[in-house]
C-alpha positions in Angstrom: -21.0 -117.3 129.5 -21.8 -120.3 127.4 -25.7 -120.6 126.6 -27.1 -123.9 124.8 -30.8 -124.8 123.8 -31.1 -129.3 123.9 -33.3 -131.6 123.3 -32.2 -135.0 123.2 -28.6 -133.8 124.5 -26.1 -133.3 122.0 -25.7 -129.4 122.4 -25.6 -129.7 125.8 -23.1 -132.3 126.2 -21.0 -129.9 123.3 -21.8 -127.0 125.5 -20.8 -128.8 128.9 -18.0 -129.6 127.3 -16.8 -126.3 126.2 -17.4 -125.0 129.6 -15.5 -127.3 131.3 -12.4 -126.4 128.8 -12.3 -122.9 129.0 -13.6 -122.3 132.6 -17.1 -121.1 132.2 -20.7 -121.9 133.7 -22.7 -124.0 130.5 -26.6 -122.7 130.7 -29.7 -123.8 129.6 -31.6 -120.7 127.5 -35.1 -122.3 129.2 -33.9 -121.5 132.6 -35.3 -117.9 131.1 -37.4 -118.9 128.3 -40.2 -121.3 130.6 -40.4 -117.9 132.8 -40.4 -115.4 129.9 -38.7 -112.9 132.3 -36.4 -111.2 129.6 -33.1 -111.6 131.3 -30.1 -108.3 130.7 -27.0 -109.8 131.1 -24.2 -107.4 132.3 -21.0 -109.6 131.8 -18.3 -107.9 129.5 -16.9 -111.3 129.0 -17.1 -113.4 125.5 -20.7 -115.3 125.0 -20.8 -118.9 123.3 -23.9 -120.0 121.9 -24.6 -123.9 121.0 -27.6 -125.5 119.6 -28.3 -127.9 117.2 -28.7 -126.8 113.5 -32.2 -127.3 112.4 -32.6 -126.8 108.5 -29.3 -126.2 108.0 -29.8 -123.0 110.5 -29.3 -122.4 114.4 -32.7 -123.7 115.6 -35.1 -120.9 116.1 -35.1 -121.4 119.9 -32.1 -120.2 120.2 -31.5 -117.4 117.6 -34.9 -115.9 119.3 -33.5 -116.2 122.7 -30.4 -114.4 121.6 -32.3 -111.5 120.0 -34.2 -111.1 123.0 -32.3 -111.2 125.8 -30.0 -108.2 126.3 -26.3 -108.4 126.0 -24.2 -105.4 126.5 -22.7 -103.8 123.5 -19.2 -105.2 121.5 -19.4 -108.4 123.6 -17.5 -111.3 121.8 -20.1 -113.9 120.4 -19.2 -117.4 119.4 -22.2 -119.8 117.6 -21.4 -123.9 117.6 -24.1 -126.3 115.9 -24.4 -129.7 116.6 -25.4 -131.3 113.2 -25.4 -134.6 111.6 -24.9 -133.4 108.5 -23.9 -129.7 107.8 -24.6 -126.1 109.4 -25.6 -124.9 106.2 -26.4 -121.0 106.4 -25.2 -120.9 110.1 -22.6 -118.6 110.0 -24.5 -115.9 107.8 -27.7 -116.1 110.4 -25.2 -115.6 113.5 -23.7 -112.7 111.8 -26.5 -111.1 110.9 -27.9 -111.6 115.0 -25.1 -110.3 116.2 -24.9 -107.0 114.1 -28.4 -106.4 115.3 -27.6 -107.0 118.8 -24.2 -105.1 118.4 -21.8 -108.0 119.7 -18.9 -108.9 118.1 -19.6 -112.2 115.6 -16.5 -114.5 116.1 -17.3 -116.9 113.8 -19.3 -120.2 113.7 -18.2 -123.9 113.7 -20.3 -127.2 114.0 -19.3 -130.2 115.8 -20.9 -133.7 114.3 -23.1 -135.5 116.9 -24.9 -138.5 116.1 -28.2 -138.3 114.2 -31.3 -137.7 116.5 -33.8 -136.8 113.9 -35.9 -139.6 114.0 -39.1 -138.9 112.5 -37.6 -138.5 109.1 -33.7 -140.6 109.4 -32.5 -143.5 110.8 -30.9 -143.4 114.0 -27.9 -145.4 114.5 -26.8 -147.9 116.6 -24.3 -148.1 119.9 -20.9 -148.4 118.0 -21.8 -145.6 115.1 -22.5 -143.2 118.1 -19.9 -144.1 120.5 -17.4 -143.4 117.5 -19.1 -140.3 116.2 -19.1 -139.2 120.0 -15.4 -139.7 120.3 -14.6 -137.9 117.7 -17.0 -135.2 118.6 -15.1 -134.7 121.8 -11.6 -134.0 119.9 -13.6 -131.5 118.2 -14.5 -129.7 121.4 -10.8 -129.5 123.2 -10.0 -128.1 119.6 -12.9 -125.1 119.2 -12.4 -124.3 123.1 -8.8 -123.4 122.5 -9.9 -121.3 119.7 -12.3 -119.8 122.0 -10.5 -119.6 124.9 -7.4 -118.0 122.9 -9.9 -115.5 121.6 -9.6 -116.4 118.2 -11.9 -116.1 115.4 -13.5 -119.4 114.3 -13.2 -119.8 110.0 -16.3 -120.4 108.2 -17.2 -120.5 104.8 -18.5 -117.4 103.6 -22.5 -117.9 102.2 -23.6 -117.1 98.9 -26.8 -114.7 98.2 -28.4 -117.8 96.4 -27.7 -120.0 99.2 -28.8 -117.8 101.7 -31.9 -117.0 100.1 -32.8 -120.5 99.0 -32.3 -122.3 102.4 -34.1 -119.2 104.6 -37.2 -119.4 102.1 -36.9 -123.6 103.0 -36.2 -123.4 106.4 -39.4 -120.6 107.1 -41.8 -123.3 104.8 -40.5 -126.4 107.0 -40.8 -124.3 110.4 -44.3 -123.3 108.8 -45.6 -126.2 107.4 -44.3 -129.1 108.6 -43.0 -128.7 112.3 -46.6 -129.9 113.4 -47.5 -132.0 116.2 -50.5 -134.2 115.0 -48.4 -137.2 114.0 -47.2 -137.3 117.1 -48.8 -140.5 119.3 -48.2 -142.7 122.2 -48.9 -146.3 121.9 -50.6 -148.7 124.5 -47.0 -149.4 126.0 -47.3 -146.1 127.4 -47.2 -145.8 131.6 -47.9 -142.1 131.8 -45.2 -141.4 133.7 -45.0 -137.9 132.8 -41.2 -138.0 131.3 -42.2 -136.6 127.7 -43.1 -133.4 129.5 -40.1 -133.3 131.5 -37.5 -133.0 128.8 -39.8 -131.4 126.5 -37.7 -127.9 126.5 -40.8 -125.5 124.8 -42.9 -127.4 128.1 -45.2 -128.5 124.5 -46.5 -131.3 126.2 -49.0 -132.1 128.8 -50.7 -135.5 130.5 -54.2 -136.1 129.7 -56.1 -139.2 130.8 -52.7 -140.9 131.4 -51.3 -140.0 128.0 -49.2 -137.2 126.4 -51.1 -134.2 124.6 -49.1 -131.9 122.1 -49.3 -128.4 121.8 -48.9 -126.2 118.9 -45.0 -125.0 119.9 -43.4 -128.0 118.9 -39.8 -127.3 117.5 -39.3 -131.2 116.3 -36.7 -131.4 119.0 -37.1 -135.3 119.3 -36.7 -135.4 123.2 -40.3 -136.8 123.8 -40.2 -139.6 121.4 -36.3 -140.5 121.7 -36.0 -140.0 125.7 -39.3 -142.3 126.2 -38.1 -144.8 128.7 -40.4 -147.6 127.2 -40.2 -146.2 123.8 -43.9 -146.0 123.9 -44.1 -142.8 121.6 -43.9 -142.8 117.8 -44.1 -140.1 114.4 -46.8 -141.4 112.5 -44.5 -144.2 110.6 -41.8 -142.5 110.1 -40.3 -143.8 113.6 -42.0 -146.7 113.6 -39.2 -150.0 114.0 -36.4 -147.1 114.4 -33.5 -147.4 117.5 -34.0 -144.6 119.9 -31.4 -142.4 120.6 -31.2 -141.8 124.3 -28.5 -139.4 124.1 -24.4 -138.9 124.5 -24.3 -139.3 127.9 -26.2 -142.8 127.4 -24.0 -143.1 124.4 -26.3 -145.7 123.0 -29.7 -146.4 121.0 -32.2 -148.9 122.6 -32.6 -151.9 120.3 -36.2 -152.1 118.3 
C-alpha cells in the first residue's frame, strides 16, 4: 500500500506515480486522520510512505500517522520525500519509526519537486517547474523499480551531531514558528470556501466571508498557493511572490 500526506501536491503526484508503476492503490493518510478512527491495516504486503520533507524531516503528519496506525509486524516499509532542497535526517527518523512499529525499514530516497514554500522562498516560474517536474518523473520510474524489485533504497548514514542538531531545530521551528497569525486574506477574496477544502489538517474555517486559522497549522502552503484569486498572503513574506498551483497545473500564476 502506498500512503502520502499533500498539501499543494507534490507528494501526491510522487505517490500517484509510484502507484501507478508498481501496481498499488496511492492513499491519502487524511482519509483516516479527519475521522481519527485509528485504522489496523492487515496487508502482509510492502508499505510506501511519501510526504514532503519539512525541516529536513518527514513532516510530522505523517510520521504521527505512521506511529499510530497499526501495521502488522516485519512488513517492508519504504519512506520518499519530496524536497526542494535535501531530506536531511530523513532516513534516521524512518528508521527509528519503523523499529518502533516493528516493520522492516527499506531505506529512504527523496525526489526534487519544485519549491512550494512560499512564505519564506521564492517560488519559481512555469519553465523552472516544468523542468524540475520532468526530471522528477525519471526519478519515480527509477525508485519504483527499486521498490517493486524489493530492493533496499541507499541513503547516507546520519551522524549523532547531525541528528541531534536538526531534531533540536526542527522541534523549535514546529514550536515556535509554524503559527498561523500571519496568515491573511486580502479584499480580493470571494469566500469561496477553497482554502478549507485543500487544507489537509481541516485548519481552516469561513467566518463572515473570509478564512479563519486554527492553531494546527503544519505550514503546508495549500491555502495560500491553491487560492484561485490569489487573494491570501504570509504577512510579507508572500507578498509579490508567483503561486505555485501544483504539478498537475505544472505552472505558477504570474504576480
Amino acid at each position: 500500500m502506498i500512503f502520502y500526506f499533500s498539501g499543494t501536491g507534490n507528494s501526491r503526484f510522487v505517490a500517484k506515480g509510484i502507484a501507478r508503476t508498481i501496481g498499488q492503490e496511492a492513499v491519502d493518510i487524511t482519509t483516516y486522520t479527519r475521522t481519527m478512527e485509528r485504522p489496523d491495516f492487515t496487508d502482509t504486503g510492502v508499505y510506501v510512505f511519501v510526504c514532503p520533507s519539512y525541516m529536513s524531516a518527514p513532516a510530522r503528519a505523517m510520521t504521527d500517522f505512521v506511529e499510530w496506525a497499526g501495521f502488522p509486524q516485519g512488513v517492508k516499509a519504504y519512506f520518499i520525500v519530496t524536497c526542494a532542497a535535501s531530506m536531511g535526517i530523513t532516513p534516521r527518523v524512518s528508521s527509528e519509526i519503523c523499529d518502533k512499529k516493528g516493520m522492516k525499514f527499506m531505506g529512504a530516497e527523496q525526489i526534487e519537486m519544485p519549491q512550494n514554500y512560499i512564505a519564506h522562498f521564492t517560488t519559481k516560474q512555469v519553465e523552472e517547474n516544468i523542468d524540475i517536474i520532468e526530471k522528477a518523473e525519471n526519478e519515480i520510474e527509477r525508485i519504483s523499480g527499486l521498490i517493486r524489485n524489493g530492493e533496499v533504497l541507499e541513503c547516507k548514514k546520519i551522524g549523532a551531531v547531525e541528528y541531534s542538531v536538526t531534531k533540536w531545530v526542527r522541534d523549535v521551528y514546529y514550536k515556535d514558528f509554524m503559527k498561523t497569525k500571519k496568515f491573511k486574506a486580502t479584499d480580493k477574496c470571494i469566500a469561496c470556501g477553497k482554502c478549507t477544502k485543500v487544507c489537509p489538517l481541516s485548519n481552516i474555517t469561513i467566518e463572515n466571508k473570509r478564512p479563519v486559522w486554527g492553531d494546527k497549522c503544519t505550514h503546508c502552503m495549500a491555502c495560500i498557493n491553491q487560492c484561485p484569486v490569489d487573494a491570501i498572503e504570509y504577512g510579507k513574506g508572500s507578498v509579490g511572490k508567483p503561486r505555485y498551483k501544483g504539478p498537475e497545473a505544472g505552472k505558477t500564476s504570474e504576480k
